[in-house]
Residue frames as a rotation matrix with the C-alpha (Angstrom) as fourth column:
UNK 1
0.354 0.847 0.398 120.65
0.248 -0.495 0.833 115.72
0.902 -0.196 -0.385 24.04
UNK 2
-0.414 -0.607 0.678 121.62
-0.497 -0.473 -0.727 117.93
0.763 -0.638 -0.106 26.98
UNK 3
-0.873 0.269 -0.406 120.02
0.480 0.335 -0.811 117.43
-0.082 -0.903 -0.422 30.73
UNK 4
-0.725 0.582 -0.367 118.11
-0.367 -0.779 -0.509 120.30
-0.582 -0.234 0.779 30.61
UNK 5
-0.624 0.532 -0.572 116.47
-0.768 -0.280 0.577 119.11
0.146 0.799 0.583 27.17
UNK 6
-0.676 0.378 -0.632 115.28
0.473 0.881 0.020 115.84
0.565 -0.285 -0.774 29.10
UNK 7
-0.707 0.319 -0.631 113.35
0.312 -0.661 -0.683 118.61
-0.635 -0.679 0.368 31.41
UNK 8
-0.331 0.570 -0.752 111.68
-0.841 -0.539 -0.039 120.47
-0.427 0.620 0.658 27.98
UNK 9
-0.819 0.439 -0.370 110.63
-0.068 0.565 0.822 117.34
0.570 0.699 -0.432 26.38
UNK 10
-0.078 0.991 0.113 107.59
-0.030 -0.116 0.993 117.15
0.996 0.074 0.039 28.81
UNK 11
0.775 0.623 -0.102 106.06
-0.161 0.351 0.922 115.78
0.611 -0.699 0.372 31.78
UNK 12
-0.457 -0.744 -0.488 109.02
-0.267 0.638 -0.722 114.35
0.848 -0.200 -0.490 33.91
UNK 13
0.772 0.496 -0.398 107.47
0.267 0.315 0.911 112.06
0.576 -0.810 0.111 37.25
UNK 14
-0.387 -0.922 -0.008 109.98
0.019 0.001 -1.000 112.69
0.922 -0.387 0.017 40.18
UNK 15
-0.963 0.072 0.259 109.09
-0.266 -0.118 -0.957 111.54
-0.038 -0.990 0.133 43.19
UNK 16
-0.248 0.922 0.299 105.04
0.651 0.387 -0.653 111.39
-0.717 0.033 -0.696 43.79
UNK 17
0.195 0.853 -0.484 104.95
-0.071 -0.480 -0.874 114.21
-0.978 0.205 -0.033 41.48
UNK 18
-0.075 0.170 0.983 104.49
0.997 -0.020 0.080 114.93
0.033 0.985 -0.168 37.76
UNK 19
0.186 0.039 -0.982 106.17
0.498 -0.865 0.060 118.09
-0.847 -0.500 -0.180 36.67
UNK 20
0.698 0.399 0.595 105.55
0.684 -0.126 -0.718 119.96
-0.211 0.908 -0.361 34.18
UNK 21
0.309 -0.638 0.705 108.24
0.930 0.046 -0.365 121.23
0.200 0.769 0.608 31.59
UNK 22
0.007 -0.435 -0.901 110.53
0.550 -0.750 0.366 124.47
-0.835 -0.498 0.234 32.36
UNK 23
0.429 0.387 0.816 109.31
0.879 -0.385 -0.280 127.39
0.206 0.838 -0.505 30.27
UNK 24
-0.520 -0.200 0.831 109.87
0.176 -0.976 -0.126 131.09
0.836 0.081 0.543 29.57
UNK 25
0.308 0.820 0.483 106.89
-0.307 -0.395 0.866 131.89
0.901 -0.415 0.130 31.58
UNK 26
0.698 -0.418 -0.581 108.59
0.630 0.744 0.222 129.57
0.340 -0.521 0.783 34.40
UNK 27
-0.047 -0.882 0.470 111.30
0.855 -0.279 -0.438 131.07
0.517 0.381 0.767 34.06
UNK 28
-0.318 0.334 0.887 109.71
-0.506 -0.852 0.139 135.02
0.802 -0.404 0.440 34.92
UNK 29
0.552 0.826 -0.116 107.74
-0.004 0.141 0.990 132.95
0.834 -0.546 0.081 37.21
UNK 30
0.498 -0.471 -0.729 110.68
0.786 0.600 0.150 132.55
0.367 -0.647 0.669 39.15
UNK 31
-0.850 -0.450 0.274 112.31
0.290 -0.834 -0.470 136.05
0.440 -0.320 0.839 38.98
UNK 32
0.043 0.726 0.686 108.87
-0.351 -0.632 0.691 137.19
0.935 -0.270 0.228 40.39
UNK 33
0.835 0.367 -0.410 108.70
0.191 0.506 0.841 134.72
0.516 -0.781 0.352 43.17
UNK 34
0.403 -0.823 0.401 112.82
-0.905 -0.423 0.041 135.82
0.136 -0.380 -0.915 43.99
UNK 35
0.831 -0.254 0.494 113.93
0.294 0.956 -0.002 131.62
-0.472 0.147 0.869 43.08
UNK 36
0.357 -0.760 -0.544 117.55
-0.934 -0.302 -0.190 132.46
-0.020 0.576 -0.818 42.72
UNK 37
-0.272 -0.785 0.556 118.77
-0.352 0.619 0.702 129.28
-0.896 -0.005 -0.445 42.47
UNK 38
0.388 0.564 0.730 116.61
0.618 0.428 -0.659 129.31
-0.684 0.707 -0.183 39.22
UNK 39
0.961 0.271 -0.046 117.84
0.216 -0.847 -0.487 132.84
-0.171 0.458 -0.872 38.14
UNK 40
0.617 -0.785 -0.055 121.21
-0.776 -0.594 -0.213 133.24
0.135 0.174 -0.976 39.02
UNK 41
0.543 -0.331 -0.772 122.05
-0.152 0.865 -0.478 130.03
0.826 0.377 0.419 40.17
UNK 42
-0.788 -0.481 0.383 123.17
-0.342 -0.174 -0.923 131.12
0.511 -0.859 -0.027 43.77
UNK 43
0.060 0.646 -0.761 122.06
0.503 0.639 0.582 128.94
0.862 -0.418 -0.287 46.49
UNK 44
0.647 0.435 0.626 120.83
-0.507 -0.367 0.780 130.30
0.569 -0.822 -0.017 49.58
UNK 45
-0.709 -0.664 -0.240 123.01
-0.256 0.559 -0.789 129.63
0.657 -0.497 -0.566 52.44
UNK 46
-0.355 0.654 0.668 119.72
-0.898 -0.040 -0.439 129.70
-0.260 -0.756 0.601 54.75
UNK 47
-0.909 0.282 -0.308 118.20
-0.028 0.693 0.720 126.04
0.417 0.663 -0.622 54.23
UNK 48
-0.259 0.944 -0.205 114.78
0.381 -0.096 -0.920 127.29
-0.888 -0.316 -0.334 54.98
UNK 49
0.369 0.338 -0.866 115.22
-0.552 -0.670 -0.497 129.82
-0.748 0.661 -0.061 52.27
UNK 50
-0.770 -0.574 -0.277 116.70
-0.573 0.433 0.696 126.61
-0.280 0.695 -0.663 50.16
UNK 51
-0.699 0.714 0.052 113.42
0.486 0.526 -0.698 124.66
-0.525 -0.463 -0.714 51.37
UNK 52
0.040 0.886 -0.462 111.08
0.045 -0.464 -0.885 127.44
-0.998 0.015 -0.058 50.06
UNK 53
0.044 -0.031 -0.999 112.36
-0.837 -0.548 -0.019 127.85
-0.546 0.836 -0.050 46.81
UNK 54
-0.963 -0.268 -0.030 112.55
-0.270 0.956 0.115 124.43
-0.002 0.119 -0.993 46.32
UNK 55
-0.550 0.835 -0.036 108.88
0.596 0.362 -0.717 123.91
-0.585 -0.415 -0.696 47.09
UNK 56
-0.043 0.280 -0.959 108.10
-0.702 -0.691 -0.170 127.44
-0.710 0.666 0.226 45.25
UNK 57
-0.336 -0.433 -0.836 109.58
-0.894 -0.133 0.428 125.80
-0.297 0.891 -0.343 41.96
UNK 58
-0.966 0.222 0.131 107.56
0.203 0.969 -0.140 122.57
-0.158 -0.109 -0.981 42.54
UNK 59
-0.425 0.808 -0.407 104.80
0.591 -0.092 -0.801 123.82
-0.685 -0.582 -0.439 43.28
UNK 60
-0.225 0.122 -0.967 104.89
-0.666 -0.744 0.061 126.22
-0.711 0.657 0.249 40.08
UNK 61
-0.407 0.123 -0.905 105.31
-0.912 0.010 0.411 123.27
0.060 0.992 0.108 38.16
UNK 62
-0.948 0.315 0.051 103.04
0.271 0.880 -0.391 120.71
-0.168 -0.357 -0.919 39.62
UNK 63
-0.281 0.807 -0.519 99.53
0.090 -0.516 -0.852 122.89
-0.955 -0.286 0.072 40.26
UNK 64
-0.243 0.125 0.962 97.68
0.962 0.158 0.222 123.39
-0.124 0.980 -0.159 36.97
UNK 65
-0.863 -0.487 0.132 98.90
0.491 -0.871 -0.002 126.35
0.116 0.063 0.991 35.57
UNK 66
-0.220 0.656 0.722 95.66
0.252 -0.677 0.691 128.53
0.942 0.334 -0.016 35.52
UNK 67
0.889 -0.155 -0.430 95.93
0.458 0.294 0.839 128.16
-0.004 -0.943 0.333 39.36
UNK 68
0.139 -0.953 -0.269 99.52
0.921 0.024 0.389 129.14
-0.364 -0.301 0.881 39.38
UNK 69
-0.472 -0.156 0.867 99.14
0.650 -0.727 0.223 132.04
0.595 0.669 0.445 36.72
UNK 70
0.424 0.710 0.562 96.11
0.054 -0.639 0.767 133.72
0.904 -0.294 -0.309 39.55
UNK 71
0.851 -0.177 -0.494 98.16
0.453 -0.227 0.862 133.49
-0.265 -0.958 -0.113 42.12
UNK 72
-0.460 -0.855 0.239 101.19
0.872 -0.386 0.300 134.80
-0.164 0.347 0.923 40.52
UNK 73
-0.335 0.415 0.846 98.75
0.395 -0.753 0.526 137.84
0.855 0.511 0.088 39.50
UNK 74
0.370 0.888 0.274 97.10
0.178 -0.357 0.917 138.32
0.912 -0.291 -0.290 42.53
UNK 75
0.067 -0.448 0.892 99.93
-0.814 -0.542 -0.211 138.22
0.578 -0.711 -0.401 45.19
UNK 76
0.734 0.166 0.659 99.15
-0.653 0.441 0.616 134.91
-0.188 -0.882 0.432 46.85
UNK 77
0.182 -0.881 -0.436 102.10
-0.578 0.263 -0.773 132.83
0.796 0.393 -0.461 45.28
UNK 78
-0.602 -0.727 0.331 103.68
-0.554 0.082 -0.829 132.63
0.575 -0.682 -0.451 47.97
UNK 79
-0.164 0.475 0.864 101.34
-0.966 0.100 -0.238 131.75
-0.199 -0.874 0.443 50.21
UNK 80
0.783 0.399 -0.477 99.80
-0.615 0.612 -0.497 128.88
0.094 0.683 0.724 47.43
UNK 81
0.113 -0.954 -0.278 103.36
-0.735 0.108 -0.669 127.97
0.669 0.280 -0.689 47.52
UNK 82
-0.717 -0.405 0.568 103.82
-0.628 0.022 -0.778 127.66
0.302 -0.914 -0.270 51.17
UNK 83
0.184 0.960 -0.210 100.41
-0.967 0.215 0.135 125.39
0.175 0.178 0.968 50.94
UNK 84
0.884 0.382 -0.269 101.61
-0.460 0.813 -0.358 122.93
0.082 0.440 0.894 49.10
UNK 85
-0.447 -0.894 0.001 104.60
-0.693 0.346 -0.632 122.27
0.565 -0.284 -0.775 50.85
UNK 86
-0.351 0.107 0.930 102.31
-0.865 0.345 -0.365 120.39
-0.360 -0.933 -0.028 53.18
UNK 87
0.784 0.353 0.510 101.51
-0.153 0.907 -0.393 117.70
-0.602 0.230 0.765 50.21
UNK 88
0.343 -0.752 -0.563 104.91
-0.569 0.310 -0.761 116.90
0.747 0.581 -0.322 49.55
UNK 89
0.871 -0.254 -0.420 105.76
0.438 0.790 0.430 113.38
0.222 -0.558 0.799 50.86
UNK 90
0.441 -0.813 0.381 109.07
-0.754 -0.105 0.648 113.80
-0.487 -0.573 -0.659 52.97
UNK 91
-0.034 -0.560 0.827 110.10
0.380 0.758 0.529 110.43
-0.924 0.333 0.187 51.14
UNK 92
0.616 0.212 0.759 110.18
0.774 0.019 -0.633 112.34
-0.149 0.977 -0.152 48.04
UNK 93
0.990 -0.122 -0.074 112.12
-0.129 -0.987 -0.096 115.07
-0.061 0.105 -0.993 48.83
UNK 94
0.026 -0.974 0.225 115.37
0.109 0.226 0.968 113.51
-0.994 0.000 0.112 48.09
UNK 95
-0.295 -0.054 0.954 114.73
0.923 0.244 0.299 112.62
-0.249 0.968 -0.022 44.49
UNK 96
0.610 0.753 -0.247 113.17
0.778 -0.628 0.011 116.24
-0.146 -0.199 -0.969 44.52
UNK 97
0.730 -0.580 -0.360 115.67
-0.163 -0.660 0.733 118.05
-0.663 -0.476 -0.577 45.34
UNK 98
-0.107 -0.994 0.038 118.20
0.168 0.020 0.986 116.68
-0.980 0.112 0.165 43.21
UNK 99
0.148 0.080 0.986 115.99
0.973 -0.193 -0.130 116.89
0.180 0.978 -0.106 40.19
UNK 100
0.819 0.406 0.405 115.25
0.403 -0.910 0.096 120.32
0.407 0.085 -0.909 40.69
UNK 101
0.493 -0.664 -0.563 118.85
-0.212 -0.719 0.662 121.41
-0.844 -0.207 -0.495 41.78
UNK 102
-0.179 -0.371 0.911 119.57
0.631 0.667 0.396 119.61
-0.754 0.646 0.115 38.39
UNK 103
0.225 0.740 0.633 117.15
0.971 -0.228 -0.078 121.93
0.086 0.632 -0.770 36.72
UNK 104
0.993 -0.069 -0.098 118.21
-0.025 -0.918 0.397 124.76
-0.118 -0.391 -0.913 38.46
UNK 105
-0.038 -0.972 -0.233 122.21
0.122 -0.236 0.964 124.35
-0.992 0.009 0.127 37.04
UNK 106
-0.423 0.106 0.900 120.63
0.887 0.249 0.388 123.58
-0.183 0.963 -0.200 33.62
UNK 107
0.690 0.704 0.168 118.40
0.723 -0.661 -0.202 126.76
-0.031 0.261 -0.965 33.85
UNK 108
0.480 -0.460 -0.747 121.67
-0.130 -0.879 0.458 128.95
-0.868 -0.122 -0.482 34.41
UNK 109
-0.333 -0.888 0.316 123.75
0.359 0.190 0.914 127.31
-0.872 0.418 0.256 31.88
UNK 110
-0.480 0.324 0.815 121.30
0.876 0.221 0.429 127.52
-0.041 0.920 -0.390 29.25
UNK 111
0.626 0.707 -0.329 119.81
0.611 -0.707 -0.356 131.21
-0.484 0.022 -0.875 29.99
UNK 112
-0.140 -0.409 0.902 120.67
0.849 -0.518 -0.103 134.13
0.509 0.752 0.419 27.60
UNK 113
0.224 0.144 -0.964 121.57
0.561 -0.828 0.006 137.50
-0.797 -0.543 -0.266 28.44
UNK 114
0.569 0.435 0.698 120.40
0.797 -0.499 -0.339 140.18
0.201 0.750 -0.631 25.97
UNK 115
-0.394 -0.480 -0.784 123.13
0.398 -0.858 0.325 143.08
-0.829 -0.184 0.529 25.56
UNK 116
0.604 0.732 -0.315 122.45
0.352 -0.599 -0.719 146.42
-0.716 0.323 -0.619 23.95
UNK 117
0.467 -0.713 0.522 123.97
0.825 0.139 -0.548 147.03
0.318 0.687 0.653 20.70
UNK 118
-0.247 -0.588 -0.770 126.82
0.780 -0.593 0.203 149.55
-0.576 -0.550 0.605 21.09
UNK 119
-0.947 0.138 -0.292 125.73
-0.086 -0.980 -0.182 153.31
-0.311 -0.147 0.939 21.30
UNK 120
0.328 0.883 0.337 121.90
-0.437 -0.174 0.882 152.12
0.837 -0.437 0.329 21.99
UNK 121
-0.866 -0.178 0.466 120.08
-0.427 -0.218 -0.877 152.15
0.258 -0.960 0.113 25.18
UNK 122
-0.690 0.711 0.136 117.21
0.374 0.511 -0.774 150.57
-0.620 -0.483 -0.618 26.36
UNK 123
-0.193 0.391 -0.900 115.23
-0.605 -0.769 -0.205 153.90
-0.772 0.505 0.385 24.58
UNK 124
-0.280 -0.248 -0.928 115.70
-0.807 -0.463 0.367 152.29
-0.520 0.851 -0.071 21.56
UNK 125
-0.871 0.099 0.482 114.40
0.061 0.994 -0.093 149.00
-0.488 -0.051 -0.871 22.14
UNK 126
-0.688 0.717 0.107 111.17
-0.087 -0.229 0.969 148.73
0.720 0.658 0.220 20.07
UNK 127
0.380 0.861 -0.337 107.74
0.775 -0.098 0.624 149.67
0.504 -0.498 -0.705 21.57
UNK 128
-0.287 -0.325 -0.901 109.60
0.891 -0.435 -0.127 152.58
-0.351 -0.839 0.415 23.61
């Protein structure tokens, strides 16, 4: 069993919290929020902007998702985000961090990029 698949089997505790399993939906949740170190795997040289996305990606998968899904719709993300950085123990943010930069090499290694067959284009993708 990989790392990552220790991540998809459920729950995982880490620190004070109890996070919940890296999904598709996760996943988008992160290209929306701009969590490259989920997407592309490129870390921020800014460690504020390492801080936020960290906390972002907690905070996506701590909150109970109907909560997380209305702010993702409605624009406040971020903000929701930036919240709940203030109930994250400082003695937790070691073990934090390394899970979740753990998660965040496992999420690149394991992500799929979708090429178009040669001589189609998007166009041709069904539903277009």
């Amino acid at each position: 069993m990989t790392q990552i698949d220790d991540f998809l089997d459920g729950e995982k505790m880490v620190g004070g919290l109890k996070l919940r399993p890296l999904t598709f939906g996760s996943k988008a949740a992160c290209d929306q929020m701009g969590l490259t170190m989920f997407t592309s795997g490129e870390t921020p040289t800014d460690q504020i902007e390492v801080e936020r996305q960290l906390v972002a990606f907690a905070w996506m998968h701590t909150e109970p998702l109907p909560k997380v899904i209305a702010a993702l719709r409605h624009g406040t993300a971020e903000a929701s985000a930036f919240e709940f950085g203030f109930t994250v123990d400082l003695g937790d943010a070691k073990a934090l961090t390394a899970e979740i930069e753990r998660i965040a090499a496992a999420s690149v290694r394991n992500s799929v990029d979708v090429e178009p067959r040669p001589g189609s284009s998007r166009d041709d993708a069904p539903g277009n």
